[in-house]
C-alpha positions as a Python dict, from the first residue, in 0.01 Angstrom:
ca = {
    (1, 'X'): (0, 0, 0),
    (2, 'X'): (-343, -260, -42),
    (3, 'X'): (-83, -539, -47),
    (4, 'X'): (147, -394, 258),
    (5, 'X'): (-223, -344, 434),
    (6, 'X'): (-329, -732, 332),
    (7, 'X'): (-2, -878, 456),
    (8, 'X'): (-57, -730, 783),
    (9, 'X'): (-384, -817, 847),
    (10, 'X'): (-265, -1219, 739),
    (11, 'X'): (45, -1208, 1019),
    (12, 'X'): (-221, -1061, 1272),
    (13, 'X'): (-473, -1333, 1233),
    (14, 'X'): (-189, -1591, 1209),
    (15, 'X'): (-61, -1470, 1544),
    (16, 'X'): (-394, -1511, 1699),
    (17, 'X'): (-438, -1854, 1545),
    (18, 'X'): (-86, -1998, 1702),
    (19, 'X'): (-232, -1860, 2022),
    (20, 'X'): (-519, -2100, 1969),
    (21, 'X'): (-341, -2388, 1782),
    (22, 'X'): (-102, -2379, 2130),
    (23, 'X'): (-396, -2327, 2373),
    (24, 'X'): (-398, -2692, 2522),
    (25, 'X'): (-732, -2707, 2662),
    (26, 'X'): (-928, -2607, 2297),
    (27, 'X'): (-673, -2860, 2142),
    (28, 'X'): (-781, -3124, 2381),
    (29, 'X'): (-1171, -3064, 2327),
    (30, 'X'): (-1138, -3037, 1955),
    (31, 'X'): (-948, -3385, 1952),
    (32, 'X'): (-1161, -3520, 2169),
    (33, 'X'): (-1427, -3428, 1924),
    (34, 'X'): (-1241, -3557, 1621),
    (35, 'X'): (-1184, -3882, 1807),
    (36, 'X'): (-1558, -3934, 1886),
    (37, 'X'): (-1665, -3863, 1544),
    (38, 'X'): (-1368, -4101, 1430),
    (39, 'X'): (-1501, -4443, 1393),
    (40, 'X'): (-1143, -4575, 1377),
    (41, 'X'): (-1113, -4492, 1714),
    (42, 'X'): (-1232, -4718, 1942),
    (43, 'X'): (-1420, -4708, 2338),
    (44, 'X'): (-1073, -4736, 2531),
    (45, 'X'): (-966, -4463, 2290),
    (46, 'X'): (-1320, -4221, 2374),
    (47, 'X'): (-1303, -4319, 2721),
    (48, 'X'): (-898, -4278, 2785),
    (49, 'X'): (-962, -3892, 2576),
    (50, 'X'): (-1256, -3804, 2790),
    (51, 'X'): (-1080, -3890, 3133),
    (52, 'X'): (-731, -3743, 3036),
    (53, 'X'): (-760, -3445, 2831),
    (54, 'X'): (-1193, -3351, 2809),
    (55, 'X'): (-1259, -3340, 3151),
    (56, 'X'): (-897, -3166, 3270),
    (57, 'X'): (-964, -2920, 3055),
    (58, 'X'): (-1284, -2854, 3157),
    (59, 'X'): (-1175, -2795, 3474),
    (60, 'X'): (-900, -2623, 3411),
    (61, 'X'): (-1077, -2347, 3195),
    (62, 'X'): (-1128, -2340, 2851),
    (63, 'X'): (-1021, -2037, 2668),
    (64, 'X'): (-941, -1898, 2278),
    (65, 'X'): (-839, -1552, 2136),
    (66, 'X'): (-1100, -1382, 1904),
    (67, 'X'): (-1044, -1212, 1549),
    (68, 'X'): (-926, -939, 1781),
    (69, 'X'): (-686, -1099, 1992),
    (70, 'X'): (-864, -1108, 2333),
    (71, 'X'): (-911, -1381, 2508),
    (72, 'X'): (-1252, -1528, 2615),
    (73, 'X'): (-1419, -1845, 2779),
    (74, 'X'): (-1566, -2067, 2543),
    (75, 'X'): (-1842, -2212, 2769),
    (76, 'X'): (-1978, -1848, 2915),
    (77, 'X'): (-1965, -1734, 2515),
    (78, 'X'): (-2189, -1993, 2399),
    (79, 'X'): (-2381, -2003, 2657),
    (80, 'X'): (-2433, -1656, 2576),
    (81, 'X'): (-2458, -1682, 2221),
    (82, 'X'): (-2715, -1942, 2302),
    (83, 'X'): (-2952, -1691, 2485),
    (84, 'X'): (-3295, -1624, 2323),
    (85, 'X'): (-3302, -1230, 2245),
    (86, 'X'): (-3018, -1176, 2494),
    (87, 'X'): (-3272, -1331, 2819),
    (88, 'X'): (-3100, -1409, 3139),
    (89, 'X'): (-3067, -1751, 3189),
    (90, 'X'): (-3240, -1866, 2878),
    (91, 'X'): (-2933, -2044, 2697),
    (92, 'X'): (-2965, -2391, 2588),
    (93, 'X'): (-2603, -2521, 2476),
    (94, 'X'): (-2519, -2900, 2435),
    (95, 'X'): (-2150, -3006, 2567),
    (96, 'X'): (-2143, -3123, 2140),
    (97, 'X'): (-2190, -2781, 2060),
    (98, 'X'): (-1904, -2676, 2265),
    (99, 'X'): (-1677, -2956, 2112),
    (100, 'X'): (-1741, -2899, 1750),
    (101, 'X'): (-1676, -2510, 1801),
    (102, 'X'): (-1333, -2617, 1948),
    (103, 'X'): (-1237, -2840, 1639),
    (104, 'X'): (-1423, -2559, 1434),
    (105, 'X'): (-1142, -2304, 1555),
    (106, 'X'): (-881, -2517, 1562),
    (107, 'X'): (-965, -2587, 1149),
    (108, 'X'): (-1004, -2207, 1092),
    (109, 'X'): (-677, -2148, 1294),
    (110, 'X'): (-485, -2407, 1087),
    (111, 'X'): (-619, -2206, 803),
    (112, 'X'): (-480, -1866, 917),
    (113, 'X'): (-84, -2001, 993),
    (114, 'X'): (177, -2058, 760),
    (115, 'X'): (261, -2436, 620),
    (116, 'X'): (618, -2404, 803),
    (117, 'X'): (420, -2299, 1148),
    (118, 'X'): (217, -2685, 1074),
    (119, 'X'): (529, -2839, 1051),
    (120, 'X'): (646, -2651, 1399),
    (121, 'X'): (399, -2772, 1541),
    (122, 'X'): (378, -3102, 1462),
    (123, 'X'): (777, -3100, 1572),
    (124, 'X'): (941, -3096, 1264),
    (125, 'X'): (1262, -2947, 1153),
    (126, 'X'): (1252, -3059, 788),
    (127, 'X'): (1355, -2742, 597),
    (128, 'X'): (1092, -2719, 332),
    (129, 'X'): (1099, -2591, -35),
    (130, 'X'): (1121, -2200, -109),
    (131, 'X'): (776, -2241, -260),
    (132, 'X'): (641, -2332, 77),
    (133, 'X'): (814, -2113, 302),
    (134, 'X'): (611, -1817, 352),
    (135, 'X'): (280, -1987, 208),
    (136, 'X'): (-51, -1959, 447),
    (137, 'X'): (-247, -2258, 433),
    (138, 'X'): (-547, -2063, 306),
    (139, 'X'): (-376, -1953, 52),
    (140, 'X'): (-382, -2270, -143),
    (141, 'X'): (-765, -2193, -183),
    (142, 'X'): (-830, -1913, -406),
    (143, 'X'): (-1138, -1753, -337),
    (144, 'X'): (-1282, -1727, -686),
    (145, 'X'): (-1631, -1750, -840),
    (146, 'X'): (-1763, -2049, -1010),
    (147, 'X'): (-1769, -1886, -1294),
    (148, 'X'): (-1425, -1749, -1266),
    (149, 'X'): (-1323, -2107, -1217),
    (150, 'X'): (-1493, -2200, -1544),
    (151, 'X'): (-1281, -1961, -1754),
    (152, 'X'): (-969, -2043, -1606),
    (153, 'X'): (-755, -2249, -1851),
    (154, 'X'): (-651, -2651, -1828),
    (155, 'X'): (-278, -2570, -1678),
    (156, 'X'): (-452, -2325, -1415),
    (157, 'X'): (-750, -2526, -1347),
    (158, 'X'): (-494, -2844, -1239),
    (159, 'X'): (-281, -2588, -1067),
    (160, 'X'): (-524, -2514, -824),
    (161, 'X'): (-703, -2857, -786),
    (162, 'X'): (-327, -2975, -690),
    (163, 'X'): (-329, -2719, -439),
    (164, 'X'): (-698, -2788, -311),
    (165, 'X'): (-583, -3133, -283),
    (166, 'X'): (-186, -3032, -60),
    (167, 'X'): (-441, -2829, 138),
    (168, 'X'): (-672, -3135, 260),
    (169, 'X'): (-387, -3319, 278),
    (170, 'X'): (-262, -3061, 533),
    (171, 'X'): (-528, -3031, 749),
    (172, 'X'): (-619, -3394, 726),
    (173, 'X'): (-236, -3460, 813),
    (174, 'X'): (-261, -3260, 1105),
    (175, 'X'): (-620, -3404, 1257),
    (176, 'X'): (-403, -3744, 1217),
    (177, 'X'): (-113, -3614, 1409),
    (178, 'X'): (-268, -3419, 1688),
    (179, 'X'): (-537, -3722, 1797),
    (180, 'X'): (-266, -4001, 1740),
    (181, 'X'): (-73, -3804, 1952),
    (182, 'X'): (-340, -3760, 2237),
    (183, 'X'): (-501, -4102, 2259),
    (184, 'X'): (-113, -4246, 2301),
    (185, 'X'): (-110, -3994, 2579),
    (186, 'X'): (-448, -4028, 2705),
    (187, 'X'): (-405, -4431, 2669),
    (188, 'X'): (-65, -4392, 2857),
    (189, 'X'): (-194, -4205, 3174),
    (190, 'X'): (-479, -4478, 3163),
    (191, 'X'): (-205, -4777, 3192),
    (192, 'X'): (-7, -4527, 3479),
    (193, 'X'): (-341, -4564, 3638),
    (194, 'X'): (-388, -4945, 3624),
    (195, 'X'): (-30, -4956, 3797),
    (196, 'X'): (-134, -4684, 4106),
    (197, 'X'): (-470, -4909, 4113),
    (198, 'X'): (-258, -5222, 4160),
    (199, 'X'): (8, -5058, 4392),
    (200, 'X'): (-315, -4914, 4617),
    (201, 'X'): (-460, -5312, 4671),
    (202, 'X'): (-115, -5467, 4707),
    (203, 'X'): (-2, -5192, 4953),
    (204, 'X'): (-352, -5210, 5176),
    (205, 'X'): (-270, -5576, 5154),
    (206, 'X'): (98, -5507, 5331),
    (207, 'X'): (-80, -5261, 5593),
    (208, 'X'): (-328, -5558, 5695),
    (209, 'X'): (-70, -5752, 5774),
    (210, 'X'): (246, -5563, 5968),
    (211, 'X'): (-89, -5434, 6144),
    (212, 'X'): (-36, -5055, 6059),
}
């Protein structure tokens, strides 16, 4: 009954946290984020993500799903949250703030989904080991003591540093994936704009002179 109770709560917060992991706006924000704090990423990689996808999403409206499934505005809420005892118009939130909570729900999300939704996606079809198929990502971090760790012997101690290490790997693999993904997009709609910037002078040009 415990276990049938546990399992259930896991496929309810792993339905919220697809919600999230597909909400494009958070995604864009926390990427953004992870690009900034990237130094591998360079300026026309900051400044094509903040054009493209930080300030579209901005505009757009930036919403996530809570523990309980409803859905709220990330600005007003930490704005809110940001209040001193709850006093009108006393927040003080920094756009940083807002960014790292994005990437900070995205990691938690990742955390609360299965390693087959990950590879969904991230567009894969690869059919994965039965050891993998129903495993949640948070899973492969036992929440234990340290000084249940300590008893734990050698075979069960390298068990679970293997899986500490797949799950860094996993979330590290997806960070990779998702801001590869949208600088090439955010770097594409920058080169589309170099065209339309070209096409604007050389078409003015053509008005000048049929005189229209």
């Amino acid at each position: 009954m415990e276990k049938e109770k546990s399992d259930n709560g896991k496929e309810a917060k792993r339905e919220i946290a697809l919600k999230n992991l597909k909400s494009s706006n958070l995604m864009n924000i926390a990427a953004s984020y992870i690009v900034n704090e990237n130094k591998q990423f360079g300026e026309a990689d900051n400044s094509a993500m903040e054009q493209f996808k930080y300030f579209p999403s901005f505009n757009s409206g930036t919403k996530a799903y809570s523990a309980d499934g409803k859905e709220y505005d990330l600005i007003k809420e930490a704005i809110l949250n940001s209040r001193e005892s709850g006093q009108r118009y006393s927040g003080n939130i920094s756009e940083r703030k807002i960014m790292k909570d994005c990437a900070a729900i995205m990691n938690e999300s990742l955390s609360s989904i299965k390693i087959k939704d990950m590879l969904v996606l991230m567009g894969s079809k690869a059919e994965i080991s039965e050891e993998y198929q129903n495993m949640y990502i948070g899973d492969l971090v036992p929440k234990m003591s340290k000084e249940d760790a300590k008893s734990l012997n050698d075979e069960d101690k390298k068990k679970i540093k293997n899986q500490a290490e797949l799950y860094q790997n996993l979330i590290g693999s997806y960070q990779t994936f998702l801001t590869q993904k949208m600088v090439s997009e955010s770097l594409w709609e920058s080169s589309k704009q170099v065209t339309k910037n070209l096409e604007t002078i050389l078409m003015g040009d053509q008005e000048d002179k049929t005189g229209k």
